[in-house]
C-alpha positions in Angstrom: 25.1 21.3 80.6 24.6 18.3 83.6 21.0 16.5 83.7 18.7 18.5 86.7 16.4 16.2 88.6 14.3 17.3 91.7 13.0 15.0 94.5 11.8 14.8 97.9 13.2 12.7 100.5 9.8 12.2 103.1 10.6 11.3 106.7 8.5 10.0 109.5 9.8 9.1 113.1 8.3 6.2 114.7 9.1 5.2 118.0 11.6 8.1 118.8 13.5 6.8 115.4 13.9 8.2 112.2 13.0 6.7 108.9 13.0 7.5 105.4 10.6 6.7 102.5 12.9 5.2 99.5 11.9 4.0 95.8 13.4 1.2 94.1 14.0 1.9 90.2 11.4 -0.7 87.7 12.3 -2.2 84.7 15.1 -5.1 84.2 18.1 -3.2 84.3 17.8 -3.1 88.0 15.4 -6.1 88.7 18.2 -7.8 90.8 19.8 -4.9 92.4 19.2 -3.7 95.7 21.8 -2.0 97.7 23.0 1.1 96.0 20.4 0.8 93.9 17.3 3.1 95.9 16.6 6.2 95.4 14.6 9.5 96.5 11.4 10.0 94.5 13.2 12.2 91.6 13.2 13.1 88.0 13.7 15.7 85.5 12.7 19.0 85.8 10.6 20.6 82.5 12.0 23.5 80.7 11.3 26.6 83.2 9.6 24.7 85.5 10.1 25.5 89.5 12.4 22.8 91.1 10.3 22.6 94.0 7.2 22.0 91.7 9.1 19.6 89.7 9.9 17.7 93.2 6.4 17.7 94.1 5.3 16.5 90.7 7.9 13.5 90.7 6.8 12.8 93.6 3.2 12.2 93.0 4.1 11.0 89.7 6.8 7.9 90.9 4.8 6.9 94.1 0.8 8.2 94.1 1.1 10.1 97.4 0.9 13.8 97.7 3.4 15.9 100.1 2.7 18.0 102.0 4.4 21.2 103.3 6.7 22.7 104.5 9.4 21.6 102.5 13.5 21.2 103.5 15.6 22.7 101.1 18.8 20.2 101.5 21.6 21.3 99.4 21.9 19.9 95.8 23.7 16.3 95.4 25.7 15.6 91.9 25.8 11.4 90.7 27.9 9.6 89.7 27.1 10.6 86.2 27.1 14.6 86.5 23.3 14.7 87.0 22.9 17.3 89.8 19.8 16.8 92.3 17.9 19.0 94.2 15.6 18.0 97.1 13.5 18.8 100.4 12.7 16.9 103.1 9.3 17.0 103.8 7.5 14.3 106.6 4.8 12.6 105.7 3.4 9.0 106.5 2.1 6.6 103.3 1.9 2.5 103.0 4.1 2.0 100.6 2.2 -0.9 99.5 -0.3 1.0 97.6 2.7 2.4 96.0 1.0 3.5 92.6 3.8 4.7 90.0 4.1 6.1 86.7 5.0 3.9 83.6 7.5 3.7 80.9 8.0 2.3 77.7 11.2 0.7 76.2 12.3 -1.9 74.0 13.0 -5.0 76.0 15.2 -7.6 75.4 17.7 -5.2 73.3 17.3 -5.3 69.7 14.2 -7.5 69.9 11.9 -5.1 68.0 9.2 -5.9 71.1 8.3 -3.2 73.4 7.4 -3.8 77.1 5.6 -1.6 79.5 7.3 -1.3 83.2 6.8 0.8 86.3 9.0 3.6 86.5 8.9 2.4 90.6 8.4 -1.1 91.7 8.2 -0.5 95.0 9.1 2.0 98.2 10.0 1.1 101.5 10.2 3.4 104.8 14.0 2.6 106.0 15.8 2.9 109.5 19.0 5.9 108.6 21.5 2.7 108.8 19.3 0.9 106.5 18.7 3.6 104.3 22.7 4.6 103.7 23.3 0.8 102.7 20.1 0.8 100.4 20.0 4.2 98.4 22.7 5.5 95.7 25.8 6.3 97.4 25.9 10.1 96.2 22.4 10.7 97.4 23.7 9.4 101.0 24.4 13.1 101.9 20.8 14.0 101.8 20.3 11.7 104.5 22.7 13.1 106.5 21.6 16.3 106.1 18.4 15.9 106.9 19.5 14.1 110.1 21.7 16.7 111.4 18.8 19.1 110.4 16.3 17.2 113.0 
């Protein structure tokens, strides 16, 4: 049975153009990675929770900002590694500098025995569409798309 994650992509035009808000992953294993490496606000949904609830919850829980409806069913995505994704699109307007995200604990350097505390999201950034398609995982790129051809 594939991984389920929900997430919400939040959008915003400025200046007759279209952005998107994008998260980049915390923790060392992607501290000097960028392109391919963003990502919609996502995680895990709980056992018989709503995927639209789990969106919203992810959400608020990876970035400190609370969406707002209505929501944008897009049609679900599947990574690289099986996990399938369901989002919305939802716009919204937030400064991602006071970007406040949840944390997580893991043992860091491998095999140290020494745990280290890091933010589950070091930082979001609102992207042109060009931008965003170079910056965000390649199989989420069709949630961009579709929420282009949608607006």
């Amino acid at each position: 049975m594939p991984k389920v994650s929900a997430g919400l992509l939040m959008y915003r035009v400025t200046d007759g153009k279209l952005q998107v808000l994008l998260v980049h992953p915390g923790g060392p294993f992607f501290q000097k990675k960028d392109g391919g490496a963003w990502s919609i606000p996502k995680g895990e949904i709980e056992t018989g929770e709503d995927l639209l609830n789990a969106a919203q919850r992810e959400f608020e829980e990876e970035t400190g900002f609370k969406p707002s409806p209505p929501f944008i069913a897009l049609p679900p995505i599947t990574q690289k590694g099986g996990k399938v994704v369901h989002a919305w699109a939802c716009a919204g307007d937030c400064d991602p500098r006071a970007l406040r995200s949840n944390r997580f604990e893991m043992e860091w350097p491998p095999r140290s025995g020494r745990r280290e505390e890091f933010p589950e999201i070091d930082c979001a950034e609102w992207f042109a569409l060009a931008d965003a398609r170079r910056k965000i995982k390649p199989a989420q790129i069709p949630l961009l798309e579709e929420l282009s051809a949608r607006l």
